[in-house]
C-alpha positions as CSV (number, residue, x, y, z in Angstrom):
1,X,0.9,1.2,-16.4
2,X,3.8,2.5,-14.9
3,X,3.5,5.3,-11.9
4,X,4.7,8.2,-14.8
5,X,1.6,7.2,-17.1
6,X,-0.7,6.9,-14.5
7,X,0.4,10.7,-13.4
8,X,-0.3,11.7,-17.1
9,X,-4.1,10.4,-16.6
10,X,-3.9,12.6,-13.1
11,X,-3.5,15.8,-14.9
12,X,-5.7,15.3,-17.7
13,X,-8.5,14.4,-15.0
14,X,-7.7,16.6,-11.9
15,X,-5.5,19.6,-13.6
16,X,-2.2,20.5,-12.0
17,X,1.2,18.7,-13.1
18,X,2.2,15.3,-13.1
19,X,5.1,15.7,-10.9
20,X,1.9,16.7,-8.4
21,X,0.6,13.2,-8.6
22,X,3.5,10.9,-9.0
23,X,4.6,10.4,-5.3
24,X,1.0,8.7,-4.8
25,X,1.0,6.5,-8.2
26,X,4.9,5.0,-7.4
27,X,3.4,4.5,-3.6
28,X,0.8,2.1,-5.1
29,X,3.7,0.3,-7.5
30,X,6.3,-0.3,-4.9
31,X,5.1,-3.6,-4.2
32,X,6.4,-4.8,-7.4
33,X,9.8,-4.7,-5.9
34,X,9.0,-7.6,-3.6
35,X,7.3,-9.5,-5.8
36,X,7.8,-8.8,-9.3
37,X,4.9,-10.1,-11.4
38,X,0.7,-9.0,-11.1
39,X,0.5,-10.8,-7.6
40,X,2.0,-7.9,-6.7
41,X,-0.9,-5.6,-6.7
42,X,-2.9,-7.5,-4.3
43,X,-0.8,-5.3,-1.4
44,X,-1.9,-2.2,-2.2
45,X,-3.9,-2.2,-5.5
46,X,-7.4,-1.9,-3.2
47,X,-9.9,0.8,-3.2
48,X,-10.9,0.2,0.1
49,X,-7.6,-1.0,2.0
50,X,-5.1,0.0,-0.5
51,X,-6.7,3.4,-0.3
52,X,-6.6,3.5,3.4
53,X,-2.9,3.1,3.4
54,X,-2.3,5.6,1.6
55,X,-4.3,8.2,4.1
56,X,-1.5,7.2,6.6
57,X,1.1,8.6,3.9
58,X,-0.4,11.8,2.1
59,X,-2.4,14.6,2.5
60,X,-6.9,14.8,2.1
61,X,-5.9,17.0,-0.9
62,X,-3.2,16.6,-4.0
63,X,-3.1,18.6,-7.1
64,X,-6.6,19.6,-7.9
65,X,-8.4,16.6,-6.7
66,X,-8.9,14.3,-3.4
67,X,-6.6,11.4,-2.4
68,X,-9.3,8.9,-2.4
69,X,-9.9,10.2,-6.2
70,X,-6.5,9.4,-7.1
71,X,-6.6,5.7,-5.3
72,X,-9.7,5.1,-7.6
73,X,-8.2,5.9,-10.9
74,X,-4.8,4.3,-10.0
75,X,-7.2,0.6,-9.2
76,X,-8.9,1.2,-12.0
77,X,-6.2,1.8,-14.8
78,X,-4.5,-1.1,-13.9
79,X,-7.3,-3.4,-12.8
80,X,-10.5,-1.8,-15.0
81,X,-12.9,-2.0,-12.0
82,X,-13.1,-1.2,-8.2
83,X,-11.1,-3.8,-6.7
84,X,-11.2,-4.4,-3.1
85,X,-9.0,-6.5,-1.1
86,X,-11.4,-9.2,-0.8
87,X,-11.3,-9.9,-5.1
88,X,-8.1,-10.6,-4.4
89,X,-7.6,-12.5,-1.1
90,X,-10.7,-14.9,-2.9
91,X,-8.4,-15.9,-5.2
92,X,-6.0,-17.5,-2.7
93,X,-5.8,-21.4,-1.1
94,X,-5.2,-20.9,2.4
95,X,-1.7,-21.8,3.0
96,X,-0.2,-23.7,6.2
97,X,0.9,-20.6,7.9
98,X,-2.2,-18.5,8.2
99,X,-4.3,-22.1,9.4
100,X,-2.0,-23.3,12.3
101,X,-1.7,-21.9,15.7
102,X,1.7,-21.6,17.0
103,X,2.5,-20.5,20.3
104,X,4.9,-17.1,19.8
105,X,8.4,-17.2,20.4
106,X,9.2,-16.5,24.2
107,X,9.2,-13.1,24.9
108,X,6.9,-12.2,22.3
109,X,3.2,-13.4,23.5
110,X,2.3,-10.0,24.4
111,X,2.7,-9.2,21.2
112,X,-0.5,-10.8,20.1
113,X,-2.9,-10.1,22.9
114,X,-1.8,-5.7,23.2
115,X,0.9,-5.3,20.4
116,X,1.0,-1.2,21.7
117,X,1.3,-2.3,25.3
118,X,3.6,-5.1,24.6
119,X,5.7,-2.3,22.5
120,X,5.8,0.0,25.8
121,X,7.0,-2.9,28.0
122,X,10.0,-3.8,25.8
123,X,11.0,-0.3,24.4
124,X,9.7,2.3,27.4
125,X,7.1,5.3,27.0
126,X,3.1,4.9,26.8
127,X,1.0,2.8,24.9
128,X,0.2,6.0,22.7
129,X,3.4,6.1,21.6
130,X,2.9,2.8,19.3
131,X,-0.9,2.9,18.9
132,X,-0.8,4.1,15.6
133,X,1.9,1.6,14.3
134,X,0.6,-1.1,15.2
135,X,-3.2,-0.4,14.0
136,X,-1.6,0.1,10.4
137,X,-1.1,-3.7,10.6
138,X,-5.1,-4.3,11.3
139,X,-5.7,-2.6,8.5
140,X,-6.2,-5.2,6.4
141,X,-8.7,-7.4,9.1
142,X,-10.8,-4.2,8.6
143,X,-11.7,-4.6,4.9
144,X,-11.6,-8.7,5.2
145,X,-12.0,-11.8,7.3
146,X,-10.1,-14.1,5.4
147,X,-7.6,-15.9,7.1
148,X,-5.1,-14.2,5.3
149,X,-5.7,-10.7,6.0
150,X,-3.5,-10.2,8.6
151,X,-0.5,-11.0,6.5
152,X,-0.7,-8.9,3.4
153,X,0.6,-6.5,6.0
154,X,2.4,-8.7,8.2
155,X,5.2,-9.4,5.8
156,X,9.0,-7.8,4.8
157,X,7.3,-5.7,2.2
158,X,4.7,-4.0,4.8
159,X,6.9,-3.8,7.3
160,X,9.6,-2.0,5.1
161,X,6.8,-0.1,3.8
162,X,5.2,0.9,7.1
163,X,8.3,3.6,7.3
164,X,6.4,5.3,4.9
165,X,3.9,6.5,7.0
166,X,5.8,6.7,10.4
167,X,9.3,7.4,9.3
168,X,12.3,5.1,10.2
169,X,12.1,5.2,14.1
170,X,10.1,7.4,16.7
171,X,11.7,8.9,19.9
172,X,10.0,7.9,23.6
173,X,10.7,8.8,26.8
174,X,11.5,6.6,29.5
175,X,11.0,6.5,32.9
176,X,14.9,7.7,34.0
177,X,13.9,11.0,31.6
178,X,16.2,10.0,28.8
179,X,15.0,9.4,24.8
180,X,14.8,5.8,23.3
181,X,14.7,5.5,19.6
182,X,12.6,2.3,18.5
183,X,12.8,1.4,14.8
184,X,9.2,1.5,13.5
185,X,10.2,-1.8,11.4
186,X,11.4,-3.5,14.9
187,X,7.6,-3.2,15.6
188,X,6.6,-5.0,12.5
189,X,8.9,-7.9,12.9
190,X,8.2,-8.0,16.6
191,X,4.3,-8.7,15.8
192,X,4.8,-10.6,12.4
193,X,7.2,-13.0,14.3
194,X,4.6,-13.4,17.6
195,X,1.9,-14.5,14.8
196,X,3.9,-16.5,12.4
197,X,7.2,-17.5,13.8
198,X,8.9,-15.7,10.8
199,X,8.8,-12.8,8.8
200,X,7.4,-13.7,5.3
201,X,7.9,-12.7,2.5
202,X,5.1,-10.9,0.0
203,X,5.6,-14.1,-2.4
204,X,4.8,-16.4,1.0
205,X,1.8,-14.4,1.3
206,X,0.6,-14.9,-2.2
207,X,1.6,-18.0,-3.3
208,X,-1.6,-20.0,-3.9
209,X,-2.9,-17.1,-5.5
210,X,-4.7,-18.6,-9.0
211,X,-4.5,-16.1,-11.9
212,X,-7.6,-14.9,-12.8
213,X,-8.3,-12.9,-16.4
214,X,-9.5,-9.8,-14.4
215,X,-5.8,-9.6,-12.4
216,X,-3.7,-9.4,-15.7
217,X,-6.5,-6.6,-17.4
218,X,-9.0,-8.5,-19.1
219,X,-11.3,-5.4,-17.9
220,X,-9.2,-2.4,-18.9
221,X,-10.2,-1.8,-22.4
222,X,-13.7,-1.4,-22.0
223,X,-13.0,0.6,-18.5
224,X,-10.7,3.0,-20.9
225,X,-13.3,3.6,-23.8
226,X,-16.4,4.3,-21.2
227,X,-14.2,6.3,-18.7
228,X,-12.3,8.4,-21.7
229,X,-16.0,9.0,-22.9
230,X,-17.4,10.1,-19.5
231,X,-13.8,12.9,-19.2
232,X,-14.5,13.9,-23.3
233,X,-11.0,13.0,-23.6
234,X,-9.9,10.9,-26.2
235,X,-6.3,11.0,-25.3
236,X,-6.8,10.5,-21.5
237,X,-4.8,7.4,-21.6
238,X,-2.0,8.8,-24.2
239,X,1.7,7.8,-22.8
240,X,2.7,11.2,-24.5
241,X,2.3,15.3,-23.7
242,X,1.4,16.4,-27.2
243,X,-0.1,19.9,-26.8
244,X,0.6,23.0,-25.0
245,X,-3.5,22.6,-24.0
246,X,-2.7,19.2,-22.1
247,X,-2.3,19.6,-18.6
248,X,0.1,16.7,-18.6
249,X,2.4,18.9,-21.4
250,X,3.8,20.9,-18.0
251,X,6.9,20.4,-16.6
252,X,8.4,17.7,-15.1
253,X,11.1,18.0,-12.8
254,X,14.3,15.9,-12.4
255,X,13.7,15.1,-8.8
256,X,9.7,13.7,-9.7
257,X,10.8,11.8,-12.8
258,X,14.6,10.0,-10.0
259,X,11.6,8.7,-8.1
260,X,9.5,6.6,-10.5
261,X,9.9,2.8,-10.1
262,X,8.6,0.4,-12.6
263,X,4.9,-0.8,-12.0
């Protein structure tokens, strides 16, 4: 489904608009621009870490329903089922970089043991500054201990995509009282590098992923007919606005519709 359809299925479930929900929904599907087939998903598409993500990014509340009410019924239109990052990191070899140890690159080591304080030496200000940056990349150790964990966030795709939770750079002060700005993705790359020599790449990260019938929607259909049954709504998955009584029939502006990417 693509983030517009999944809005529709918003509206007809929470009320409001679809430009309401859409933001949230093409959050979830930018992944696909890293790595354009279903391995994708396995970045986001989570109701336990993908949802936690997105609590960085957008408020408790959108339209007339919760945030973690929208995660669920984005996983489970694509997936048919409560996925958790664990169904998909089960499905992957271990591949060399995530089993080695290599020493970091010089400068770096702090980087592993106190990635805030190690952000403070290099760039100036407090620890507090970067705490919150750099626990968005533990994230994903909180949901799993596989040995890839650390690295669906530790990758180009996370680190680009950890601007959208803290913006492009944040201002600290420094000891002679002037501002510093530090690029929030030069805090990504400083850690991904002090842990695996490189940056990877979202298709590095998934590569020994096997394809399993559940991944490419083997469970949708019967997910659709029992959740259209328990809504009363036989059109709850209908890629059109029909009637002036569907929800999804209001308006949708220019500016939602410029932002919706592919899925």
């Amino acid at each position: 489904m693509k983030p517009i359809h999944h809005a529709l299925v918003s509206t007809r479930l929470f009320g409001g608009a679809p430009k309401d929900y859409l933001a949230v929904h093409n959050a979830f599907d930018m992944s696909k621009a890293a790595l354009p087939d279903m391995r994708h998903r396995a970045a986001l598409h989570s109701v336990d870490h993908g949802a936690a993500v997105m609590e960085l990014i957008f408020p408790e509340r959108i339209g007339g329903t919760t945030l973690g009410d929208i995660c669920f019924q984005h996983v489970n239109d694509d997936q048919g089922f409560d996925v958790k990052l664990d169904h998909w990191l089960a499905e992957c070899q271990v591949p060399g970089y995530a089993m080695a140890f290599r020493a970091p690159p010089e400068g770096l080591e702090g980087f592993l043991i106190s990635p805030a304080q190690a952000c403070a030496d290099r760039w100036g200000g407090s620890e507090r500054d970067y705490a919150a940056i750099c626990e968005y990349y533990t994230l994903p150790s909180r949901f799993s201990d596989h040995p890839m964990a650390p690295a669906v966030a530790l990758n180009a795709f996370g680190i680009f995509f950890s601007e959208m939770a803290f913006g492009q750079a944040i201002e600290v002060a420094r000891s002679d009282g002037r501002t510093r700005y530090v690029a929030i993705r030069d805090i990504g790359e400083c850690i991904s590098l002090a842990r695996y020599s490189k940056i990877l790449s979202l298709a590095d990260v998934f590569q020994t992923m096997a394809k399993k019938p559940w991944m490419t929607g083997s469970r949708v259909e019967r997910s659709r007919q029992r959740r259209m049954k328990v809504a009363s709504r036989s059109d709850l998955f209908d890629e059109t606005a029909q009637t002036k009584n569907d929800p999804a029939a209001s308006f949708l502006d220019e500016d939602a519709v410029k932002v919706v990417l592919n899925d």
